[in-house]
C-alpha positions in Angstrom: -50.5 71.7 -24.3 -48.9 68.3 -24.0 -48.0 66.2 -27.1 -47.8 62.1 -26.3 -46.8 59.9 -29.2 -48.9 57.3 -29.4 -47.8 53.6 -30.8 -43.9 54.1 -31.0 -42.4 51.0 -29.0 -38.8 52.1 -27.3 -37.8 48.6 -27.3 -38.1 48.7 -31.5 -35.0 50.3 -33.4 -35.4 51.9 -36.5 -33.0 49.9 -39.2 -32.5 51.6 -42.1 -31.6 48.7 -45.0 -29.9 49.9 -48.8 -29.1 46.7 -51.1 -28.0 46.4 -54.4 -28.9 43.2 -55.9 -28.0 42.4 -59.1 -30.8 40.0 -60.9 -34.3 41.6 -61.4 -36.2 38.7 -59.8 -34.0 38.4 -56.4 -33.8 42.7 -56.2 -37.8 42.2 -55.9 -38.1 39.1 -53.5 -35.3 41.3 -51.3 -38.3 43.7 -52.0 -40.9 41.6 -50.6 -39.4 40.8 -47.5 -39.1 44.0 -46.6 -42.4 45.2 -47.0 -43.5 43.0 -44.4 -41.3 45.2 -42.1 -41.4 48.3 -43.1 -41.9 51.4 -45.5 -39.9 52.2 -48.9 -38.2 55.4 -48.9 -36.1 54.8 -52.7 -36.1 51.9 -54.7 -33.7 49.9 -52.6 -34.0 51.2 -49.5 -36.7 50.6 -46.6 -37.0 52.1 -43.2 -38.2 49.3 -40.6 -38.7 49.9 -37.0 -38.0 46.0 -35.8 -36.9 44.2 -32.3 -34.0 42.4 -32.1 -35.8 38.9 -32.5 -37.9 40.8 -35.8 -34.5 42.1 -37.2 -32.8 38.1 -36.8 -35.9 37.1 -38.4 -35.1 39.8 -41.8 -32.0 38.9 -42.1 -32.4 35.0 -41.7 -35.7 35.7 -44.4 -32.9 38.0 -47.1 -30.1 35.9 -46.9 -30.8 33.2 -49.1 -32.0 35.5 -51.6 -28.9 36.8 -51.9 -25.8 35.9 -54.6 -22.6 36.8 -53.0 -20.5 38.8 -54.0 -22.7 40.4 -56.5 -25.3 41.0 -54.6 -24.8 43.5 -51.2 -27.1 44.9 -48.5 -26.5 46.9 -45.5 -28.3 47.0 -42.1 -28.0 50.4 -40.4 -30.0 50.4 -36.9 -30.1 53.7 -35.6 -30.7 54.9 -31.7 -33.1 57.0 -30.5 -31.1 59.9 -30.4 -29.7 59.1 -34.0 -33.2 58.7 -35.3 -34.4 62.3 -33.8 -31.8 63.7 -35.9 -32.3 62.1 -39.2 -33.2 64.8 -41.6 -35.3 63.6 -44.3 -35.9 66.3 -47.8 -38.5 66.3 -48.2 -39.8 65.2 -45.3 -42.0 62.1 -45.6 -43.8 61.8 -42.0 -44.0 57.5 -41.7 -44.2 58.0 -37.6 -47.1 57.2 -35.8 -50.0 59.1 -34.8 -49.1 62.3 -32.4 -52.2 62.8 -30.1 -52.7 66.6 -28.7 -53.5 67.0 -24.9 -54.8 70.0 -23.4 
């Protein structure tokens, strides 16, 4: 039996982003942009599997939201082989489809 992922683009990194943002109303704009690029594992943090040109386009969308220095965020983009051994309790499966081939 052969197992083929189906939909997972090699050329998209998945970027792992944590803020802390100080003001109610800019923590859930931060919030808003990020929903458009990926999934919500906490309350501040978001896994989103985005290009190079998709993760420019994030950050250029978040920055203005942001108050420095109160407000921080980090932008942790993770390789292939770091993403296969991210260990996540409980697990939360947000990959794409697997497709089973005899």
């Amino acid at each position: 039996m052969r197992v083929t992922r189906v939909g997972i683009d090699r050329s998209q990194a998945l970027t792992v982003v944590a803020y802390d943002v100080a003001d109610d109303r800019r923590r859930q704009r931060v919030a808003d942009v990020l929903m458009d690029y990926g999934v919500r594992l906490q309350y501040s943090v978001f896994e989103c599997r985005v290009d190079a040109r998709r993760l420019v386009e994030l950050k250029r969308r978040i920055a203005p939201i942001l108050v420095l220095p109160e407000d921080r965020i980090a932008y942790y983009s993770l390789c292939g082989a770091c993403e296969g051994r991210a260990l996540r309790v409980p697990e939360r499966d947000t990959r794409p489809s697997v497709v089973l081939q005899a």
